[in-house]
Every structure is written in C-alpha cells, then in structure tokens.
N, C-alpha and C positions, 0 to 999 in steps of 0.2 A: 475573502477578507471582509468582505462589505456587511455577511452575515454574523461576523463575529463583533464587528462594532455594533450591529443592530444590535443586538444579544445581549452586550454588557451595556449600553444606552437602557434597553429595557428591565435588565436587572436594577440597576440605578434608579429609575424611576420608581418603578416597585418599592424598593428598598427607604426611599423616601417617602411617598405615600401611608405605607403600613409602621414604619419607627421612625416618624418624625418626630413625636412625643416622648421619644426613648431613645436620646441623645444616645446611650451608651453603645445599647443595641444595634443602634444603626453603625457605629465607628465601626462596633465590629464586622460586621458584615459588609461595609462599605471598601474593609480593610479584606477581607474576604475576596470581594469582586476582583477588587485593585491586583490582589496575589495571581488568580488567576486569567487577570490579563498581561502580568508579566512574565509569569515564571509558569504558566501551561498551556502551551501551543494547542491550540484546538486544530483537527486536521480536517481538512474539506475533499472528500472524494468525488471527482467529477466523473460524472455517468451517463448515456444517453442508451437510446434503444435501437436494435436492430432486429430487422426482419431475419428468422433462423427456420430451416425444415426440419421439424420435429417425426420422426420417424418411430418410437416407440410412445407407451403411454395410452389413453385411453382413448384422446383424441387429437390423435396424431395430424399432420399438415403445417401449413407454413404458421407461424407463430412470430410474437415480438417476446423480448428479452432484453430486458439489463443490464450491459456491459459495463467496463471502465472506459472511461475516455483518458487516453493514455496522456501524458502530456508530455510523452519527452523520456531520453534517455538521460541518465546523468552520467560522465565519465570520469573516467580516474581523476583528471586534475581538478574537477568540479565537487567530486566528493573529497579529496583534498583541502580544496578551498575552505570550503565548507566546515571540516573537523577543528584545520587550523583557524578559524575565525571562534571555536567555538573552545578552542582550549589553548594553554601556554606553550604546545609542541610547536618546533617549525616542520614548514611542509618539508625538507627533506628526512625529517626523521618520521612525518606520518605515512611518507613515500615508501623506507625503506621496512617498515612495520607492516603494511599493507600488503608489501612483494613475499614479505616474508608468512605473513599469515593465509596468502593465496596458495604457495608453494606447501608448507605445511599443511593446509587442512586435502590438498591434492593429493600429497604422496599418504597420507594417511586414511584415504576413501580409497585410495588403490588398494591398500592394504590391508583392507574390509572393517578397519576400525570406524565406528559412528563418532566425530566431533562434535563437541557442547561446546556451545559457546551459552553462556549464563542468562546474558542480558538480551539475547537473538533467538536462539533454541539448536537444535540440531541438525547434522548432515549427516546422513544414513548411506552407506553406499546399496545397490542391492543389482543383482543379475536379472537381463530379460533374456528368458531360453524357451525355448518351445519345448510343451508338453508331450511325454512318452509315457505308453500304455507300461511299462517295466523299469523297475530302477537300471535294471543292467542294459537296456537301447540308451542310457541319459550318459551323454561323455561330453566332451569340449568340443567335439563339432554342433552340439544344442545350444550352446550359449550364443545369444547374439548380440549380448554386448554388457557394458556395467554401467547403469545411472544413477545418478544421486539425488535422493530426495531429502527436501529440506521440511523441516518440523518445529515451527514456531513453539517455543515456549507459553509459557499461562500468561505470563505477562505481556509480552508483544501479542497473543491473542487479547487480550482485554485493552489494551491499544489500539485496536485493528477495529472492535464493538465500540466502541467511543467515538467514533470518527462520524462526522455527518457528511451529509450525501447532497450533491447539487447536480440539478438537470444542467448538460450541456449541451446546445442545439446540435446536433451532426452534421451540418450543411458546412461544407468546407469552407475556407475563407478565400478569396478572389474565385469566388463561379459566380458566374455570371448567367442568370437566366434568362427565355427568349421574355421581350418584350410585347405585350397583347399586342394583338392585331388592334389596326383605329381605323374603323369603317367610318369617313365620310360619308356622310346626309346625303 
C-alpha cells in the first residue's frame, strides 16, 4: 500500500511541475490521478526467493527462484464478506449463488462440458491415463482419474501483467536467532 501512495504523491508532483502553467491541463490529469486512485485497485504481488534443485537445463544444480509469498487462504465467509461489502446482494443470497455455482460448474466438468465464466475464463475438465502402444490395450482400467484445469481469460490475464511485484523477506516471523558469542578481554 505504501507503494501506491508513493506512486500517486509522485504523479502529483510531476503533474504539477510540468502544467503548472496550464491550469487546464493539469485538472485534467490531476482528475486523471484522482480516478485512478479511486476506482483502480493497483495489485501488489508479494514474492521472495528460494533455493530449488534444478535438474535439467544447461546448467543444472541448486539454483534460486522466484516464488509468491502466499499470504493466506481466503474462505467462504471471507469472500462473502467481501462481495457483499462490494455490491447491494445480502450474504445469504451471495451464499446461496455461490453453493449453487460450485455444484453446477461440478456436475458439469464431470460431464466433460468446459465452463466459461466471461469475466474469470474457463474450466476445462480433462483425463490423466497412462499411455498404450495400441488404441485397442487403452480401456478404463488406463484412466487414472479426471482433473480440471482452469484458463484465464484475455482480460483476467492482462490483470494478472498489471500487477507489481514486492520483495518479501522469507525469515518467518517469531524465529529467533542464536545470539553471537561475547568473548570477554
């Protein structure tokens, strides 16, 4: 959050500097800032690095890598909370919309149907089975099961590249390190 007030502080500053002498131009663009610090959520992805054993590649061995630094799960009554704070539905009717959009997009991935949802992207159901040298050894003892992959849409991808990215230290919170040794004189 501390980065996005930097952000718009420093747009503002900018913006006065370069059309201070152009009253007009500056409202607009001041009107500009203001919009998008109201009404466009900038998203902040917390990331930190871990040591990984890289085993293919040119020069394979232990390596550091980029991950998310998760922060948490949200659960049902939290995205609840959430929706209803955010529209005129009550929570028992975003409750009962939610059970019902679980159970549907369910029974409908069992049924090899791909769901679209517009504004999210798609749920794909699809079979992991193990490969046979002939169509006629491939029967339903090869299947090992049905997963579901999900497929962002163009626009929840171009939400996802818009997002900036903040180092998070990975040192847990209460660890407690050894204290140096204090060699007396």
């Amino acid at each position: 959050m501390l980065y996005i007030k930097k952000f718009l502080y420093l747009c503002k500053v900018r913006l006065r500097k370069y059309y201070s002498n152009k009253i007009h131009n500056y409202v607009k663009l001041k009107n500009l800032v203001d919009d998008i610090k109201v009404n466009r959520r900038m998203f902040m992805m917390n990331w930190t690095s871990i040591k990984k054993k890289i085993a293919v590649g040119a020069n394979p061995g232990e390596k550091y890598v980029a991950v998310i630094s998760r922060n948490g799960i949200m659960s049902e009554e939290q995205l609840i909370e959430r929706i209803a704070g955010a529209s005129s539905l009550a929570e028992n009717d975003i409750l009962s919309a939610i059970r019902a959009l679980q159970m549907v997009i369910t029974e409908e991935t069992m049924n090899g149907t791909t769901v679209q949802l517009n504004q999210l992207g798609n749920f794909t159901p699809y079979l992991k089975a193990k490969a046979m040298d002939t169509a006629e050894e491939v029967d339903a003892s090869t299947i090992r099961g049905i997963k579901v992959n999900f497929k962002p849409n163009v626009r929840f991808k171009n939400k996802l590249k818009a997002a900036y990215y903040e180092y998070r230290n990975p040192m847990p919170k209460g660890l407690v390190l050894p204290a140096e040794e204090v060699v007396n004189p």
